[in-house]
C-alpha positions, 0 to 999 in steps of 0.5 A: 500500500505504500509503493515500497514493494515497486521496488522489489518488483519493478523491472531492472534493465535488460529485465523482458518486464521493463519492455513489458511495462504499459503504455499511456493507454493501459494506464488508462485502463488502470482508471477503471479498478482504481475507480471502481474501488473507489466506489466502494470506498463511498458504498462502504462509508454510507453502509457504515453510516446505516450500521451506526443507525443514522437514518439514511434516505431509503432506509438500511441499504441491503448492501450494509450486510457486507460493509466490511466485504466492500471496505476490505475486498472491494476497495482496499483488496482491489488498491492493493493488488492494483498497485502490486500489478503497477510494480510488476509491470505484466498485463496479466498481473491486472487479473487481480484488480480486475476480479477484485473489481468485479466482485464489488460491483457485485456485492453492490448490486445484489449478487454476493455468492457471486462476488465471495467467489470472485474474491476468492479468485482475485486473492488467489491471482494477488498470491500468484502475483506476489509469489514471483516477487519473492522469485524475482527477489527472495526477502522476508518483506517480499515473504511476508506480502505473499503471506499477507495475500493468503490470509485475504483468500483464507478469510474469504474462504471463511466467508464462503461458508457462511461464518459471521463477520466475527470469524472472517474479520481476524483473516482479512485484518491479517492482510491488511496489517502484514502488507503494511508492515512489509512494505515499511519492512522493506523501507526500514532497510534504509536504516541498516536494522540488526538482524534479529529484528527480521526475527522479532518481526516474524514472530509478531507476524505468526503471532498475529496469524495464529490469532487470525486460525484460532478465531481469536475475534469471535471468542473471548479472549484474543492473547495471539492477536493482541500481543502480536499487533503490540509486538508489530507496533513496537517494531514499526514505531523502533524500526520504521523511517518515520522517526527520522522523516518526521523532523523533515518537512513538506511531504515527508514529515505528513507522510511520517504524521499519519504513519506515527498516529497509526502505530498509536491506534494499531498499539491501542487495539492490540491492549485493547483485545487484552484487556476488553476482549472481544464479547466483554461488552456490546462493543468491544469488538467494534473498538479493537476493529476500527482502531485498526481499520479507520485509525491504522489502515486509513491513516496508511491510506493518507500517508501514502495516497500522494506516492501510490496514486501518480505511480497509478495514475500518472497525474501529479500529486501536490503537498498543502499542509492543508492536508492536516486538517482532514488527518486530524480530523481522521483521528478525532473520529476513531477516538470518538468511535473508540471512547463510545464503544467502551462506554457503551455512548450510542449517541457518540457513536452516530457522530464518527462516522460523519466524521470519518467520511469528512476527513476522506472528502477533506483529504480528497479535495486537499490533494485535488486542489493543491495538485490543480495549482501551478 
């Protein structure tokens, strides 16, 4: 998600890949998953509205169901493949977006058996894709991004045969976070780390996925997975570059901001499966999950959009510090999500979600308008 696997797949000279890569026209191809995915970002954040229990015009869509299909399959499994098919630089690597694509505008429009087993397709061609990075170039982050994919077609899977969210979520979560984590692996080479943090960083990977195979989400109590987002957090916050590019300025220090903010919210959910496992209390679950997915993977989201979106699109991206405003904003709505979940504040809840949307429009248009001036 941060670009940082384009330079593991991205074709070296004399490589066939380097010829191989697309035109100005198949860029434009690109347009059409990134747009799709887009979609259901927007399709997600108003489900997201409906679960809350805001009143929405036409009622509770029946979309809402899958929220956390469209958020993770549809728009974040579809980025994330996208962007591994741009590093690659192979027509058939698109596969992946593609069917990751289609499997959204299915759940949308009412076919999710349909769309579950497109998803579990477009998993399988993003763990094909990611498995000739780790021949291309055989590493512990490029291990890892392979390992990351399996967990979103393991999840799937689950889904497939009818377990609640509860069941599902610990998979899908894992491939969020272990594709971050190896990205900003890759990046901390940077630093020349020792090599038993390679170590430390497998065993807070295994920890998590063994908390993913045991259900860990839907029981209640959740050791694996709550020391192992602890144990990823220590090492992103000793070992990532953030803690240097934060005393930069412009771009980098707002791309090491909501790096550093994110840590804070993986951290956080992580004690919280500790100590508020979930089923603890009516929203327990919900904390421990939005914590991650709104103030860990959507502040990745932000530090990163201005890398990932040119290497895409081929449109340039500009920094404005205005970019602050929406990434406070961002953070204000997981505590509110947070601090209402575990004390149980209905009513406090109804307002993150507005929020949350507000800071994506925000950021959004931040990076349109600044990338419009001259």
């Amino acid at each position: 998600m941060s670009g940082a696997s384009a330079s593991a797949a991205s074709p070296k000279p004399g490589d066939p890949a380097r010829n191989a890569a697309p035109s100005k026209r198949w860029r434009r191809l690109r347009l059409i998953p990134l747009a799709v995915g887009a979609g259901a970002l927007l399709t997600g954040l108003w489900t997201g509205l409906a679960r809350l229990g805001l009143a929405l015009p036409g009622g509770m869509p029946a979309v809402a169901e899958f929220h956390g299909a469209l958020m993770i399959s549809g728009f974040l499994g579809t980025l994330i493949s996208l962007e591994r098919a741009v590093a690659i630089g192979r027509w058939w690597n698109y596969a992946a977006p593609a069917l990751s694509a289609i499997g959204a505008v299915a759940l949308v429009v009412g076919a999710p058996v349909f769309a579950s087993g497109v998803f579990l397709i477009a998993g399988i061609a993003l763990v094909v894709n990611s498995s000739t990075v780790v021949a291309r170039q055989p590493a512990l982050f490029t291990i890892v991004l392979a390992v990351a994919a399996a967990c979103w077609v393991g999840g799937t899977l689950v889904w497939i045969t009818g377990a609640a969210a509860t069941d599902i979520a610990g998979w899908w979560l894992a491939f969020l976070i272990l594709t971050i984590a190896a990205e900003r692996l890759e990046l901390s080479r940077l630093l020349s780390p020792p090599r038993s943090s390679q170590l430390t960083f497998t065993l807070a990977a295994a920890l998590i996925i063994i908390g993913a195979a045991r259900g860990e989400l839907a029981g209640e109590v959740a050791p694996f997975s709550g020391i192992g987002l602890l144990a990823s957090t220590a090492w992103l916050v000793k070992h990532d570059i953030a803690l240097r590019t934060i005393r930069l300025t412009s771009q980098p220090r707002f791309s090491a901001a909501c790096l550093l903010a994110g840590y804070f919210w993986l951290g956080l959910a992580g004690l919280l499966l500790l100590v508020v496992p979930p089923g603890t209390t009516a929203f327990s679950y919900d904390a421990a999950v939005h914590a991650i997915t709104i103030g860990f993977v959507l502040s990745m989201i932000f530090a990163h959009a201005p890398i990932v979106l040119p290497a895409v699109t081929g449109f340039r991206i500009r920094y404005s510090a205005a970019a602050y405003v929406p990434l406070a904003i961002l953070h204000l709505s997981v505590l509110l999500r947070v601090v209402a979940d575990l004390f149980e504040q209905v009513e406090l809840r109804y307002f993150s979600g507005p929020a949350t949307i507000a800071a994506f429009a925000g950021y959004a248009a931040t990076l349109i308008i600044a990338s419009r001036k001259k």
